[in-house]
N, C-alpha and C positions, 0 to 999 in steps of 0.2 A: 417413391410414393408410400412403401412401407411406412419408412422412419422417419417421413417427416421434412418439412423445408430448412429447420435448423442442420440434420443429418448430411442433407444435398448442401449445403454453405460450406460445410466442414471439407468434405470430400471432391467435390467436383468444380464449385464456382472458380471463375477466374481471378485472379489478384494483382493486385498493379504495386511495383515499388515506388514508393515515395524516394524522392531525392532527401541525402540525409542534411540537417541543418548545421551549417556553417561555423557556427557561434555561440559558445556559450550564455545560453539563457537565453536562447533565441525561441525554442519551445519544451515546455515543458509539459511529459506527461501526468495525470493523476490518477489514481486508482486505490481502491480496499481490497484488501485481502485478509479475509479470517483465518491464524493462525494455525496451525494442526497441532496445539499444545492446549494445557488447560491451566488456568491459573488460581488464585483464591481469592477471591473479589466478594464483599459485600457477604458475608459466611455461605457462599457455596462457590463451589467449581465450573468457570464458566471458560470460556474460547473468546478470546479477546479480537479485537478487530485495529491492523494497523492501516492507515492513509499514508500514503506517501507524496509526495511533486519529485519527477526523476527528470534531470535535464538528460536530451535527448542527445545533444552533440557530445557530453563531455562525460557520460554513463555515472553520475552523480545522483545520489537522494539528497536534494537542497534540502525540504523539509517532511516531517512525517509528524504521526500524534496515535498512540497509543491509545485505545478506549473500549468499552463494553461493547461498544457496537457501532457502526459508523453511519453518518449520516451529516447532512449539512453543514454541523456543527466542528465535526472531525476533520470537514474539508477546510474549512475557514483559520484552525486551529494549526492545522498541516501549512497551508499558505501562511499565514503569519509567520509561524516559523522557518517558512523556505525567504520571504521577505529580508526580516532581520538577522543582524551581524551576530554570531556565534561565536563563544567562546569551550572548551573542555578543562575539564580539571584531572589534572593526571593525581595516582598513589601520590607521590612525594609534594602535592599542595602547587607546581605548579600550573602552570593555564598558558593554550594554547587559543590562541585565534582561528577560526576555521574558513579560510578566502572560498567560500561556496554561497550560491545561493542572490541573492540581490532582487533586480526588477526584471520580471520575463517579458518577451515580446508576446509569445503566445499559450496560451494553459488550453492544453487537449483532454478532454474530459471525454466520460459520460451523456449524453443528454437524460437530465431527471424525469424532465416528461416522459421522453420514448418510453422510461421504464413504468412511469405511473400508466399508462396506455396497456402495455404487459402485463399489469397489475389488475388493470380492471377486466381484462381476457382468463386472468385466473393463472396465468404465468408467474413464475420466481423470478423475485430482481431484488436488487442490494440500491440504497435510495442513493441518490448521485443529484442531489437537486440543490442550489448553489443557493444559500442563504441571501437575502436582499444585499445584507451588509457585505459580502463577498462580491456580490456583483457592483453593489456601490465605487467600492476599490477598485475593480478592472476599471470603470470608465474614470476615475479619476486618477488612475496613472497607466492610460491607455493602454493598459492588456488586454488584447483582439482572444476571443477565445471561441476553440473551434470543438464542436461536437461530435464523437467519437461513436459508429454504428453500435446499439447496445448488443450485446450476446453474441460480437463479433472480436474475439481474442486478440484475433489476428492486428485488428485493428490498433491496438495498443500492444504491439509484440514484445516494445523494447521494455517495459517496466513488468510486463506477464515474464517477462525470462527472467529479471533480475527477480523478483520474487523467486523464481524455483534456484533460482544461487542461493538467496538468504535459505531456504526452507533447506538446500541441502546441505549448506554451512554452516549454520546457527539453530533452527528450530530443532530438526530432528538431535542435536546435542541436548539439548534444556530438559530439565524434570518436567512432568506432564505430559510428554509427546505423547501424544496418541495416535499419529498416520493419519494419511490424508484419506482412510479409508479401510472400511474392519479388515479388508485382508492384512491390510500391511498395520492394524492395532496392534500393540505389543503384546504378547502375551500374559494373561492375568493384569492387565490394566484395569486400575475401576480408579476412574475422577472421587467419586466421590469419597471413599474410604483413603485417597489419595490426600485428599484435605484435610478428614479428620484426623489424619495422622501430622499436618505439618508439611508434607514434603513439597507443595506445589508451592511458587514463587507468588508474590502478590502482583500488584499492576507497576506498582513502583520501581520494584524489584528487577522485575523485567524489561522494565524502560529502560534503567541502569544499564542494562546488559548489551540493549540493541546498542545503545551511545556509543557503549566502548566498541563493539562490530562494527559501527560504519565507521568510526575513527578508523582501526583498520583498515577496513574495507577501501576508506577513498585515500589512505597511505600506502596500500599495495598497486607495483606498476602493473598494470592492464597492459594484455599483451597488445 
């Protein structure tokens, strides 16, 4: 009663396991997650926001989108590119086809509303609300999609954990890291004097980087 109904969800409620899916691209989850890095966008120092689509049976990011901040637009941009056929281009020029990704059965999301509802209670939420033109596309190549309790983690467990692999594989290496929180800030960190020095990466820059980490990432065998 202290801390709240969120506190009591966290610690006490009951939870059911879901049976896991079959088949690749049978369901796929989605999610934003704001970096704990800073980069150089637009002449300041800002925390970029990545979207991903993470197929659940085969522990793959089909598609993601790098941006200032996410929102509708990041979701439809991420699907596109979980959609379409993927090529890489390695150092020595040549290019690699990447067999990920195609048409999903199911996209487990967010519901946008629930959080607009949050929103007007005066609650923090991140927008999760599916552009017309995104939902145009599920019904014309009949992707069933299912709504995800908001401000329930748990409920998207498998792409909330591959996020804390990227963050502690990739982010916390990158110039800008700043921790997921002032204790763990690095010391003598400052974004801003970080930028006007040059050393933070731009949006581009750091796109480049994640490429080259899921390249690895879905070439490395998962135990």
């Amino acid at each position: 009663a202290r801390e709240g109904e969120e506190a009591y969800w966290k610690r006490f409620a009951e939870k059911a396991t879901r049976k896991e899916p079959e088949f690749v691209n049978q369901v796929w989850m989605g999610d934003h997650h704001k970096l704990d890095m800073f980069i150089s966008y637009r002449g300041r120092a800002i925390r970029p926001w990545l979207t991903v689509w993470f197929d659940v049976c085969s522990r793959v990011v089909v598609g993601w989108c790098l941006s200032d901040q996410a929102n509708g637009r990041t979701i439809a941009l991420a699907l596109r590119h979980a959609l379409l056929p993927k090529k890489i281009v390695h150092d020595d020029g040549t290019e690699d086809v990447l067999e990920l990704g195609g048409i999903p059965g199911m996209l487990y999301i967010d519901n946008g509303e629930d959080y607009k509802a949050q929103v007007r209670a005066g609650k923090k939420h991140e927008d999760w609300e599916m552009s017309r033109e995104t939902r145009g596309i599920c019904k014309t190549l009949d992707i069933k999609v299912q709504f995800a309790t908001p401000y329930h983690p748990w409920a998207k467990a498998h792409v909330e954990r591959w996020f804390g692999t990227f963050t502690d594989q990739f982010t916390r290496y990158q110039p800008g890291w700043c921790g997921p929180n002032n204790e763990d800030r690095p010391e003598g960190f400052d974004e801003k004097e970080a930028h006007e020095k040059g050393l933070l990466l731009t949006l581009e820059e750091l796109s480049e980087r994640i490429e080259a980490f899921l390249y690895d990432y879905h070439t490395t065998v998962h135990r």
